[in-house]
N, C-alpha and C positions, 0 to 999 in steps of 0.2 A: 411234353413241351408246351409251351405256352406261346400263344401269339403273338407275332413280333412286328408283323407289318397289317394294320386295318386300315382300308378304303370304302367309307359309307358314301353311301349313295353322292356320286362324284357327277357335278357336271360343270363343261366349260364350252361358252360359244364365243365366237369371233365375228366382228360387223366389219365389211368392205361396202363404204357405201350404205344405200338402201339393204344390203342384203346381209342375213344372219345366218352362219354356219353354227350347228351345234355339234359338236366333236364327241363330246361325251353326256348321256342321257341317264344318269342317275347307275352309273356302274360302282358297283363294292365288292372287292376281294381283298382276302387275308389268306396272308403265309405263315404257319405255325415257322417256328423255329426245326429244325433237323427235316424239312421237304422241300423238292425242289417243284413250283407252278410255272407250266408254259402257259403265256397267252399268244392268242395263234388269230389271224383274221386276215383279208385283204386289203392291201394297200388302201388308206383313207377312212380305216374302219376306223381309229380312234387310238392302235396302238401306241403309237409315239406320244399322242397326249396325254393319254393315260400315265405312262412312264415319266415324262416329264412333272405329273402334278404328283405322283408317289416317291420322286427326287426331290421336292421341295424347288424345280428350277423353275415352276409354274404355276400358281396359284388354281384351285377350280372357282368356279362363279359358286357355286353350291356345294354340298358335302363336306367331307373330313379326311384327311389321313394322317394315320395316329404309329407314331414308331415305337415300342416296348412303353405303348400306352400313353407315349410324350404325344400332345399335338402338334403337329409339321405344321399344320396349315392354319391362315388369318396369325399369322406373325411376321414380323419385318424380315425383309431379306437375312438381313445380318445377322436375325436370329436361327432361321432357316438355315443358311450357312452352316453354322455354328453346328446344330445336329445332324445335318449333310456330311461334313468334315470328320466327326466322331463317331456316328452309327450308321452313315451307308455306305455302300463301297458301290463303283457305278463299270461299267464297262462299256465302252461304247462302238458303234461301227468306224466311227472316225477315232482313231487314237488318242489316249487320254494320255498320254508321254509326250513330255518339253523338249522340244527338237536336241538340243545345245547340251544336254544333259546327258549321264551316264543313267545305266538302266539302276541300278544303286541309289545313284546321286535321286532320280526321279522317285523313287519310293521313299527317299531322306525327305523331300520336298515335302509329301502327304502327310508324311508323321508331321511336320513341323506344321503344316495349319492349321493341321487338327490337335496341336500342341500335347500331341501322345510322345510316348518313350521312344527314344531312338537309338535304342539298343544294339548294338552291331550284332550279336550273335541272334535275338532274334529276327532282326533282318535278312542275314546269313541263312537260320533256318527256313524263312519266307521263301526266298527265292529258289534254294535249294529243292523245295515242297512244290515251287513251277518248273523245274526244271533248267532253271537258268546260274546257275550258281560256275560257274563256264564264259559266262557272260555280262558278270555283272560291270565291267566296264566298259561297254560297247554301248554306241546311242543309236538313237532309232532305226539310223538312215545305213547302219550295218547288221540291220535285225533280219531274217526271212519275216516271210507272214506268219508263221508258226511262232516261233519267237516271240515277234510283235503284239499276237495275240496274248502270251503267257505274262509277256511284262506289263503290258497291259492289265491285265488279272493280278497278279502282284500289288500293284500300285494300288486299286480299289481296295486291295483285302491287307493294307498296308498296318489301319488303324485296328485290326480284327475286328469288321462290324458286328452290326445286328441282323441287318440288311444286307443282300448283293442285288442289285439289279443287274442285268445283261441286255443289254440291246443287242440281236443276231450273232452271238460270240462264236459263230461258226460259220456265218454269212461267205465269207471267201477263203475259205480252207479245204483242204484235203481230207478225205475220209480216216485218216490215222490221225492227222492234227486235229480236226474234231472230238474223233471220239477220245482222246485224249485232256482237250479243255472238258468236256463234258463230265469225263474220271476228276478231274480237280472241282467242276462248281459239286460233284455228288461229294465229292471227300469237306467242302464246307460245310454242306450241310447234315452233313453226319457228324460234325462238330458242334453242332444249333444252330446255324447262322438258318436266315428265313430265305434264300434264292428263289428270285423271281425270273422269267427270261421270257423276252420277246422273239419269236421267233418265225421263219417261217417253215423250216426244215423236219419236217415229220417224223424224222428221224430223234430230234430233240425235244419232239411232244411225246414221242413215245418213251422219251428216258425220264420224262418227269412224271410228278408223285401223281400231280392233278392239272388239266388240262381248261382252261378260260378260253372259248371263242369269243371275239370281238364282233361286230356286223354293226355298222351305221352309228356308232356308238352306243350302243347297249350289248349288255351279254347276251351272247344267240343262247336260244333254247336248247 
């Protein structure tokens, strides 16, 4: 497999004031295609920036990150987007599902940004492969958390990325509905997709390929 996600030497600070936070200190990882990497750290180590500047929703002060070799970064939003929309698929702790919408209609949405095929039977077989295929007219506010989660997962892997990111896709779940999402991000990336996931559950550092401590913004040793 060949690399799909690089992050060279990444850095981004923030000024409040007189004073200067640096979040990230010259961090780079890469996701081959068919593995899944945990990045694991304490609260304020740099997780969430990190993620955000590997989704294109954050620019870094410094460094690069490059999707199936395209550069994400020093491009205009719109263009950002545009690669976001087509090759990443993201999943987040707050729900990436449009209230007012069916769990269907929400994954029609994603195709049509990312102006991919909206194929009803590949759709069908999408949700069907989350387990929701049961459920594809129910909107959010009639999902369990299990559910929630899955359609969730759907929506991101709507355009079949290159990319998945996960922000703690197990954070408030059940040890069956976890190890369950966890059976689907391994069933992606035994497709090639490149899954990334933040996390903090030991449990899903131990299911990944290779394991990223964060600490103060740099890789710990």
């Amino acid at each position: 497999m060949t690399a799909r996600l690089e992050a060279t030497d990444l850095y981004r600070f923030f000024h409040a004031g007189d004073e200067e936070t640096l979040a990230l200190r010259g961090v780079s990882v890469g996701v081959d295609g068919g593995e899944v990497v945990a990045i694991t750290g304490p609260s304020g180590s740099g997780k969430s920036t990190l993620l955000a500047c590997l989704a294109g929703l954050d620019e870094p002060d410094g460094g690069m990150v490059r999707i199936d070799g395209e550069p994400l970064s020093r491009r205009p939003e719109h263009e950002r987007a545009a690669v976001r929309a087509r090759r990443i698929g993201m999943v987040f702790q707050a729900t990436n599902l449009v209230g007012h919408l069916s769990v269907e209609d929400n994954v029609v949405l994603a195709q049509r940004l990312a102006g991919g095929s909206r194929d009803g039977g590949r759709r069908a077989a999408l949700l069907e492969h989350c387990g929701l295929e049961r459920r594809t007219h129910a909107r959010p506010s009639q999902l369990s958390g299990g559910e929630l989660a899955r359609a969730g997962l759907a929506v991101a892997l709507a355009n079949a990325p290159a990319v998945l990111l996960a922000d703690e896709p197990t954070g408030e779940l059940d040890g069956t509905t976890a190890e369950r999402i966890l059976g689907l991000l391994r069933r992606e990336a035994d497709g090639g997709t490149a899954v990334l996931v933040v996390t903090h559950d030991p449990a899903v550092a131990a299911a990944a390929d290779r394991e990223f401590g964060l600490l103060d913004g740099r890789v710990a040793a």
